[in-house]
C-alpha positions in Angstrom: 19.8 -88.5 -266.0 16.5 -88.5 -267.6 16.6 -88.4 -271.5 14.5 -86.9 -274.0 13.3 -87.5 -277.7 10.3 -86.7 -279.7 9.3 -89.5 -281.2 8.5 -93.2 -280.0 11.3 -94.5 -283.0 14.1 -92.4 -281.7 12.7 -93.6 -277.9 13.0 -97.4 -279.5 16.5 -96.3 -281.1 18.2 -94.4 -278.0 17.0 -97.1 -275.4 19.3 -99.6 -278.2 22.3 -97.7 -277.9 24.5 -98.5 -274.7 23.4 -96.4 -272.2 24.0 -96.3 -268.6 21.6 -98.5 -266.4 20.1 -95.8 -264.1 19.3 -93.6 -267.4 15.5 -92.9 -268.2 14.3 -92.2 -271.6 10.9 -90.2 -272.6 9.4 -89.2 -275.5 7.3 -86.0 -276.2 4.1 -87.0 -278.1 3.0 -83.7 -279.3 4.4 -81.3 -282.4 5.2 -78.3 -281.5 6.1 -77.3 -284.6 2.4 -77.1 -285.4 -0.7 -75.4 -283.8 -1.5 -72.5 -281.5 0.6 -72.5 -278.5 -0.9 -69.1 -276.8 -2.7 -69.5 -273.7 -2.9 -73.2 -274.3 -3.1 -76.1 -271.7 -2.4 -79.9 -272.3 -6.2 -80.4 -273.1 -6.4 -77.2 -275.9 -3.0 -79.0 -277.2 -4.6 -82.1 -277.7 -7.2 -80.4 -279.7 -4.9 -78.9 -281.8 -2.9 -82.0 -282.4 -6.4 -83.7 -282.7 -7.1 -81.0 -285.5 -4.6 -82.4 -288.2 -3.6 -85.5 -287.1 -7.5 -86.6 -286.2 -7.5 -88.7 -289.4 -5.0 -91.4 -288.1 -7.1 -91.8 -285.1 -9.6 -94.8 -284.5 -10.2 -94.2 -280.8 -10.6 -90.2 -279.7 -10.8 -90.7 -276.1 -7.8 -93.4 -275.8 -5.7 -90.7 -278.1 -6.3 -88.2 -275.2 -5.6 -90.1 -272.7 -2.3 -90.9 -273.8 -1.2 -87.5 -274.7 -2.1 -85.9 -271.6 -0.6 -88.8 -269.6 2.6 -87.9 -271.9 3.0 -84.3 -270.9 2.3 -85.5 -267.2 4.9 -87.9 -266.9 7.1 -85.4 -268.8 7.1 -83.0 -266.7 6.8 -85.2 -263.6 10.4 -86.5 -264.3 11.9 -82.9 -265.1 10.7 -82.2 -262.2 12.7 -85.3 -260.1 15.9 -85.1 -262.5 18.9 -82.7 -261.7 20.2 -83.8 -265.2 18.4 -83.9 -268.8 19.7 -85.0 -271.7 17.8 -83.2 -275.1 18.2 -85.4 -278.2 16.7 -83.4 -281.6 18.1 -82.5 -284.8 17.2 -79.4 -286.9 14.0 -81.2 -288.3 10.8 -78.3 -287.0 9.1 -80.5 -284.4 12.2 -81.7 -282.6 14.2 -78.2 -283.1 10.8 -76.5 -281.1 9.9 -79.4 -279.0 13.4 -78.5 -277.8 12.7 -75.0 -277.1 8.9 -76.0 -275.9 12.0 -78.3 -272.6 13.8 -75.7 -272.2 10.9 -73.5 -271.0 9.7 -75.2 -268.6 13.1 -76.7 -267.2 14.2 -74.4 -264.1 17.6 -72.7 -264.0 18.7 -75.1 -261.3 18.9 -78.1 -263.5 21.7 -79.1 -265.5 20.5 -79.4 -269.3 22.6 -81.6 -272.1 21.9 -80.7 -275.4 22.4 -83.8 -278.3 21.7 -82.0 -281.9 22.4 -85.4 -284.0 22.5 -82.0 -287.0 25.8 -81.1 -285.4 27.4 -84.4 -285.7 25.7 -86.3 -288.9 25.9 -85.0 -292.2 22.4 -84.4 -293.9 20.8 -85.8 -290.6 16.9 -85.4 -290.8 15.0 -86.5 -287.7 17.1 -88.3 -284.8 14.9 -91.2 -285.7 16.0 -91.7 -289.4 19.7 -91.7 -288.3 21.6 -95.3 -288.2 22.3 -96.9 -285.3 25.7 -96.2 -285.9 25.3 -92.9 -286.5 23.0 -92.2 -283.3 26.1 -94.1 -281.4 28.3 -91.5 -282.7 25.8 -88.5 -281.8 25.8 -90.5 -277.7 29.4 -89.1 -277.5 28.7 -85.8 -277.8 26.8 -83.4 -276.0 26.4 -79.7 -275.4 26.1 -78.3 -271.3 23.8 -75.2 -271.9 24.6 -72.9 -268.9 22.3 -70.2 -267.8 23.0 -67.1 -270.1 21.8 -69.6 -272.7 18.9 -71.6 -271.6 17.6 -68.4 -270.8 17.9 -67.8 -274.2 16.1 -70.4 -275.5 13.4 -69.8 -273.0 13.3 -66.4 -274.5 13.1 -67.6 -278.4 10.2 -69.8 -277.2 7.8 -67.0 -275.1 8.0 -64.8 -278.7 7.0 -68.1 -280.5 4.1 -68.0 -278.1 3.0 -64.6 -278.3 3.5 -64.7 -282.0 1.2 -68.0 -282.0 1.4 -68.8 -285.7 -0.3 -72.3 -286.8 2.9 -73.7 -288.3 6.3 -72.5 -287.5 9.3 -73.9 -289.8 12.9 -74.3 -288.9 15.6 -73.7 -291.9 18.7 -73.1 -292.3 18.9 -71.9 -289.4 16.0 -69.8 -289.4 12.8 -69.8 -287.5 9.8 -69.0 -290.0 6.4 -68.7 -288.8 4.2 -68.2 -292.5 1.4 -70.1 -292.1 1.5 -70.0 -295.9 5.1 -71.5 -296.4 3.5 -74.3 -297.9 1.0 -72.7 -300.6 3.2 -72.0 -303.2 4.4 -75.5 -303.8 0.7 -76.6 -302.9 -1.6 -74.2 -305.4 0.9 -75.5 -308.3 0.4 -78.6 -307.5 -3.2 -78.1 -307.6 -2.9 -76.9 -310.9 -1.7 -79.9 -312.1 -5.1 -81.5 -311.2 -3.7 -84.1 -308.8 -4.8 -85.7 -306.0 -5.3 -84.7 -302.6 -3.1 -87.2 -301.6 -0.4 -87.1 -304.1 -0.2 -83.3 -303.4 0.6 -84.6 -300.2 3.2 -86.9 -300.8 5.1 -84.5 -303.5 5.4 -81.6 -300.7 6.8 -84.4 -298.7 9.3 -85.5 -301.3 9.9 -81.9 -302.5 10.9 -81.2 -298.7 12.6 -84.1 -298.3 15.1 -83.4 -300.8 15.7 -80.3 -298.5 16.9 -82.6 -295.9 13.9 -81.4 -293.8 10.9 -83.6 -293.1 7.0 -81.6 -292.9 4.1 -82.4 -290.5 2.0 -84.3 -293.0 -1.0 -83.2 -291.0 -0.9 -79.6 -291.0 -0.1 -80.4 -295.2 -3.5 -82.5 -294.7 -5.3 -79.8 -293.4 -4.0 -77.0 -295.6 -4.9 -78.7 -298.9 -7.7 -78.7 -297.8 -8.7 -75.2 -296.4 -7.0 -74.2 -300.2 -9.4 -76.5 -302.0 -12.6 -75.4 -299.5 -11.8 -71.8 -300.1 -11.5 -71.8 -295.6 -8.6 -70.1 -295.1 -9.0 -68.3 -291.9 
């Protein structure tokens, strides 16, 4: 069985829990909940993921290399697993990471889904869960049979031809504004603070939501807001 997460602290977490010996565990590096993803290849995603999360980088090249070895390995081992194991939660980049799996997994593969949302109260992000909370969530899983991966592979080919910059999971809900931030963000601005604490307050203010936000595309639309570059 080859298991997947979405971030390397969930990877850290899941490998912690018991798990049986001949189990593999990967962890998608990009977020999908961000970016075009129209006509895109591993490369154009890396650009895109380059785009807001640029500033954390010290080494361009080494970055790349890593993410496209990611995706290759990725989807190397879907490719040599009959059985895959999907841990996420309802937070946006693992809900459409999630989706992002299930469209390139063929029909012939057996696909467990493991939404820690369903099983922990107020559960963020898989990798902000307890370990005794992510033990519970290992006891449960959800066999998606063909009706409904096809489904999901269906929800995710809109996503693409809609190819908004930021789509939003809540509530149940898929929202793909690219402005669902700019309320919260222009009265911030108002307020005459900083960049950064503008920043941190949408995080907090989202937080209290129980959902987490990609702190680069946040970076990046301050910005375009203060610049006057909104496309």
């Amino acid at each position: 069985m080859l298991n997947i997460c979405f971030s390397s602290s969930a990877y850290v977490m899941i490998k912690m829990i018991k798990m049986e010996s001949d189990q593999d565990i990967l962890f998608l590096l990009d977020d999908l909940s961000v970016g075009h993803i129209k006509n895109q290849n591993y490369e154009s995603r890396f650009d895109e993921f380059f785009s807001m999360y640029g500033y954390r980088c010290q080494d361009k090249q080494k970055e790349r290399n890593l993410f496209l070895q990611n995706y290759q390995t990725l989807v190397e081992e879907i490719g040599r697993n009959d059985v895959i194991r999907i841990w996420y939660s309802n937070s946006s980049s693992e809900y459409f990471g999630m989706l992002y799996l299930c469209s390139i997994i063929d029909y012939t593969k057996k696909v467990y889904l493991t939404n820690c949302s369903d099983y922990v109260k107020d559960c963020i992000a898989v990798s902000l869960l307890e370990d005794y909370e992510l033990a519970t969530c290992s006891q449960h899983h959800k066999v998606l049979n063909q009706k409904e991966l096809k489904e999901y592979k269906e929800t995710w080919e809109q996503l693409v031809q809609e190819n908004s910059k930021l789509r939003v999971y809540e509530n149940g809900r898929i929202i793909t504004s690219e402005a669902y931030y700019d309320k919260d963000i222009k009265e911030l601005l108002s307020k005459r603070m900083s960049l950064l604490d503008i920043s941190t307050e949408i995080y907090l203010i989202n937080l209290r939501k129980r959902m987490l936000v990609s702190d680069g595309y946040i970076h990046v639309r301050i910005n375009q807001l203060v610049l006057g570059t909104l496309p």
